[in-house]
C-alpha positions in Angstrom: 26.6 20.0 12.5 25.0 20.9 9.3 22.8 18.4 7.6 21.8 18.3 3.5 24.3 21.1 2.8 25.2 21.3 -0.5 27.9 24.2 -1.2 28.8 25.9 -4.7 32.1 26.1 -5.8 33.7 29.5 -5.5 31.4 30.5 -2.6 33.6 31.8 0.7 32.3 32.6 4.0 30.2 31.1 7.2 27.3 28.5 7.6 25.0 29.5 9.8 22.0 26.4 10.9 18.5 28.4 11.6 16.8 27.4 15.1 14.1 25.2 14.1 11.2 27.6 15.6 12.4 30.6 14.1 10.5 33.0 11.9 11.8 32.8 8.3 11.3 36.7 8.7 14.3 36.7 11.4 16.6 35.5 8.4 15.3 36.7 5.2 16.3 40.1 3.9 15.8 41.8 0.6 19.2 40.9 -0.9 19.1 37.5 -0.1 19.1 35.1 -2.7 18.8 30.9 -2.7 17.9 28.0 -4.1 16.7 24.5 -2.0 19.2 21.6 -2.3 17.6 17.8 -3.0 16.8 17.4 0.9 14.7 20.4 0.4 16.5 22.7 2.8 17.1 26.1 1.7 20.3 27.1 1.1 20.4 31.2 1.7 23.8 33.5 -0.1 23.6 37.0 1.6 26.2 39.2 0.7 28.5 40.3 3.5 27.9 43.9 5.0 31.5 44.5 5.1 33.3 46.1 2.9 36.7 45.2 3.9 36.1 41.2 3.1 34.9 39.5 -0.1 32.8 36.8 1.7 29.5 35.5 1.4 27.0 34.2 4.5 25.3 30.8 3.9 22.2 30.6 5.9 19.6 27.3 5.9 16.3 27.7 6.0 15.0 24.0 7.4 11.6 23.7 5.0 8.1 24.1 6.7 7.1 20.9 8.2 4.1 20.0 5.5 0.4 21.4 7.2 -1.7 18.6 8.7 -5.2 20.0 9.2 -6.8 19.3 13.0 -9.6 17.3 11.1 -6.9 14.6 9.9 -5.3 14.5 13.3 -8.5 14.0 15.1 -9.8 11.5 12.6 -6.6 9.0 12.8 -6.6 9.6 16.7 -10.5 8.4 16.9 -10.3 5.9 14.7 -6.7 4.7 16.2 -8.3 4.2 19.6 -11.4 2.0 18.0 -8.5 -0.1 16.2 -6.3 -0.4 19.6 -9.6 -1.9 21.1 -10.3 -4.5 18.3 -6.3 -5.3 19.4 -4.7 -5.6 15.8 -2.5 -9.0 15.3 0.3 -10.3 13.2 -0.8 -12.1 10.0 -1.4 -15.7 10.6 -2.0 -18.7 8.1 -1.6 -17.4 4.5 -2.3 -18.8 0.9 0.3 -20.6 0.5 0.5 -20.3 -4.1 0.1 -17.3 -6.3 -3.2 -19.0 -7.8 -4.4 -19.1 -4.6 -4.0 -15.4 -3.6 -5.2 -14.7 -7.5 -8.5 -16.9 -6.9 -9.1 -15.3 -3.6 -8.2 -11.6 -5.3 -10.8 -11.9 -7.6 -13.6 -13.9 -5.8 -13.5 -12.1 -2.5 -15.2 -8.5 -3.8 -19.0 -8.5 -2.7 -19.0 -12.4 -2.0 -19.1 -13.8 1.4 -15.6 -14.9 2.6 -15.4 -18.2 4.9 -18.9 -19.9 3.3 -17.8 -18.8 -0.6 -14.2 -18.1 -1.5 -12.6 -20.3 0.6 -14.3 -23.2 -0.1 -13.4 -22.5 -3.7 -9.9 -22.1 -3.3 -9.9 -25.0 -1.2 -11.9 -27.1 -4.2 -9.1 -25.7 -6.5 -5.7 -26.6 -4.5 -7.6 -30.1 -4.2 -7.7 -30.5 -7.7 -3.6 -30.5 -7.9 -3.7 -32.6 -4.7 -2.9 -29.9 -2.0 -5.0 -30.9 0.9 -3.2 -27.7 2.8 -3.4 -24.7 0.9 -2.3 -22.3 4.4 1.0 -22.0 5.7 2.2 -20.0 8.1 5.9 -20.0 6.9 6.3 -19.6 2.9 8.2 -22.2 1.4 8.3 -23.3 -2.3 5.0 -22.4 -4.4 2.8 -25.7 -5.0 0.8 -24.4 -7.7 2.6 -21.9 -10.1 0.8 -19.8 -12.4 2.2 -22.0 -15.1 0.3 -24.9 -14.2 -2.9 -23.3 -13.0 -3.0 -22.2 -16.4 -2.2 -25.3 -18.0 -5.1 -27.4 -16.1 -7.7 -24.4 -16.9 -7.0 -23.4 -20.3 -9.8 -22.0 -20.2 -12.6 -20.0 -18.2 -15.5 -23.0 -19.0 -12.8 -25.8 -17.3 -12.3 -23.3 -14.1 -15.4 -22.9 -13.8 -16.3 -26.6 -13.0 -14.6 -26.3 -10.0 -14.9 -23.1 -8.8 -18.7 -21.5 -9.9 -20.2 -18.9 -12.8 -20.3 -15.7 -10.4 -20.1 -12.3 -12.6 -17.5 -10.1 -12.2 -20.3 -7.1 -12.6 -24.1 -7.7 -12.8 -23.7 -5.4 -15.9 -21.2 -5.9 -18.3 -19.3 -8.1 -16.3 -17.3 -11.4 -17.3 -17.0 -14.6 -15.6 -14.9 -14.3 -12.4 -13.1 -17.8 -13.6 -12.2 -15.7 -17.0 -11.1 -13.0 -14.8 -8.7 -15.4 -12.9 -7.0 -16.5 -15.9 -6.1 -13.4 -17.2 -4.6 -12.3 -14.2 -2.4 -15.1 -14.3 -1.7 -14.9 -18.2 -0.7 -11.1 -17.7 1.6 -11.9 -14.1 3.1 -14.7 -16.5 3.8 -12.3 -19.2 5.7 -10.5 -16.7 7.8 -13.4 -15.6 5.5 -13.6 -12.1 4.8 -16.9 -11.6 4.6 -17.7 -8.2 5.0 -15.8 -5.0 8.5 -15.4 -4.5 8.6 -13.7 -8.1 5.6 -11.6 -6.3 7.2 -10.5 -3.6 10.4 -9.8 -5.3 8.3 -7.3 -7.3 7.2 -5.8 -4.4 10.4 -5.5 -2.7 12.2 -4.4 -6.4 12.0 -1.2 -8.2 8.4 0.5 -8.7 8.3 1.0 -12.0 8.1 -2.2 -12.6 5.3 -3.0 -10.0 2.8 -0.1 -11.5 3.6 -1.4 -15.1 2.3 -4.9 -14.2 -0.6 -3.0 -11.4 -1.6 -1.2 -14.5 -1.7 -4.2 -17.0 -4.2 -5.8 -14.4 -6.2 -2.6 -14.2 -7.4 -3.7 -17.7 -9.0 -7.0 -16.4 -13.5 -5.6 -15.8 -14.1 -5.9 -11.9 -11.4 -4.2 -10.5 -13.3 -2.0 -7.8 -13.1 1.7 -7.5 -9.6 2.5 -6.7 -8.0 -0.5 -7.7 -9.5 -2.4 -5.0 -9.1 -5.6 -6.1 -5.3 -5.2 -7.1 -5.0 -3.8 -3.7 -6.0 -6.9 -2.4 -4.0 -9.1 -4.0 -0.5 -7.6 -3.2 -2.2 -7.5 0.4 -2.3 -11.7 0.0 1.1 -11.7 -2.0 2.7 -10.1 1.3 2.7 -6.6 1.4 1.8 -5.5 4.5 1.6 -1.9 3.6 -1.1 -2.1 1.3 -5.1 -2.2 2.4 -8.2 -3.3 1.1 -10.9 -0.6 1.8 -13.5 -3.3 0.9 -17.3 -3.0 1.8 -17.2 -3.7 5.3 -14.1 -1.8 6.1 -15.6 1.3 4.7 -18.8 0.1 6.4 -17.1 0.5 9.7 -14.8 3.3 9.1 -18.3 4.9 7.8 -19.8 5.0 11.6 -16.6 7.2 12.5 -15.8 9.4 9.7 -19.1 9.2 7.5 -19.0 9.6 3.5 -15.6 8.1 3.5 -14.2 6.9 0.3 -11.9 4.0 -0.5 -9.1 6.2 -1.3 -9.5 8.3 2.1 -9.7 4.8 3.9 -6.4 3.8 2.2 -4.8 7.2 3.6 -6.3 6.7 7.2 -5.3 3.4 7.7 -1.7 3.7 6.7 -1.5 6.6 9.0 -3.5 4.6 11.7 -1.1 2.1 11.8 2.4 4.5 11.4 0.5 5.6 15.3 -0.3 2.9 16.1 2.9 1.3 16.2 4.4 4.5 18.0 1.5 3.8 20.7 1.6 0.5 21.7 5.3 0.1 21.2 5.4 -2.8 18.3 5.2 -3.2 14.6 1.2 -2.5 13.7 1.2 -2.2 9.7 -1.8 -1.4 7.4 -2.5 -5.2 7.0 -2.8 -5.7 10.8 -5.2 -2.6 10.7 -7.7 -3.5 7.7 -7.8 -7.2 8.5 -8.7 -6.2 12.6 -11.4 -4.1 11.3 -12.6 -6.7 8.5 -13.0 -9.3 11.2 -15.0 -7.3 13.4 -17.5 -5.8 11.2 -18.0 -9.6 9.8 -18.7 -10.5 13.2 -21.4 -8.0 13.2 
């Protein structure tokens, strides 16, 4: 069987499928001439040595597989067995609004967790009179953007309930200013609550980075978009991370100097072994959060 053929019209002759661990130099000759079809395999036309038949030879060339340098393999396989250890679970109890996930987006970066931002989510979902701001199955969204923004016009009101933290010692705004323009630009873009959220994240991904790029604009995003990260992390997708202070804190005692974009890459690969290893679903969010709970324990 040949796979990701595509023939030209007009061309006559034989298919021949390479053995996967055969030289290129066992198939290539001087007259040979090709081009790669969309699945990248190359498609070879070799004229025929005979001179009694007008045919053509078709020969694939399956592409190299892409180089993975030792250092990468060694560095996910080290720091998959320290993540297999910590014992990486599902996602439990989740925000269960948009504003909630937005508050805790913004809030989280650089500000204790369980003493600070939930507290202040909490304070927040009280003020529309959810006393249970967690769910563990997602049903409607209590508190749409549209009415977050209608209570807290503006950053002052917010900031009564929540507190006037910085997004940035220097040059930073109000993290309740930062809030609401998050939820002005997800409204612009028709994402109000988090079904609209996780439709963008299941839809095409044009439209995702066109609205991931709008809220670049908003000051304390974190190098690498870490804060954006976050919050499609809260809004359900599991495939994105949050290399956050103490993740790269942790990571650093393994692989030291790593940056937030090298974490991203680790984890995701991480996980893609881990799930092959231990025989069940392990995705990036399963991975970061494991790792942010232990080095918070520390």
């Amino acid at each position: 069987m040949v796979f990701g053929l595509s023939v030209v019209s007009g061309w006559r002759g034989t298919v021949s499928p390479l053995d996967r661990n055969s030289s290129p130099a066992d198939y290539a000759t001087p007259m040979a001439t090709g081009r790669f079809d969309r699945s990248g395999i190359r498609i070879i036309r070799r004229p025929s040595t005979s001179a009694t038949r007008n045919t053509s030879r078709l020969t694939i060339r399956w592409p190299r597989a892409p180089s993975v340098s030792h250092d990468t393999v060694s560095a996910v396989s080290e720091i998959g067995d320290a993540v297999a250890a910590l014992q990486p679970q599902p996602r439990g109890n989740r925000w269960s609004s948009l504003s909630y996930c937005v508050l805790d987006a913004v809030w989280s970066l650089n500000t204790r967790y369980y003493s600070v931002v939930v507290p202040l989510v909490e304070r927040v979902a009280a003020a529309f009179g959810d006393t249970k701001p967690t769910t563990h199955v997602l049903q409607t969204d209590p508190v749409p953007l549209p009415m977050l923004l209608a209570r807290y016009p503006d950053a002052r009101t917010l900031t009564n309930d929540t507190n006037a933290q910085l997004t940035s010692s220097r040059g930073g705004i109000l993290r309740s200013e930062a809030v609401l323009r998050y939820a002005r630009i997800l409204v612009e873009h028709e994402i109000s609550d988090l079904a609209a959220a996780q439709d963008l994240l299941a839809g095409p991904d044009g439209r995702w980075r066109n609205i991931d790029a709008s809220l670049s604009a908003v000051p304390g995003d974190g190098r690498f978009g870490i804060r954006r990260g976050y919050l499609w992390m809260l809004c359900g997708n599991d495939d994105l991370v949050k290399p956050d202070r103490m993740v790269l804190r942790w990571l650093s005692r393994l692989r030291p100097g790593v940056g937030a974009d090298e974490a991203r890459r680790l984890l995701t690969e991480v996980a893609a072994e881990l799930t092959d290893r231990l025989g069940r679903p392990v995705t990036p969010w399963m991975v970061d959060h494991a790792i942010w709970l232990e080095e918070r324990a520390r």
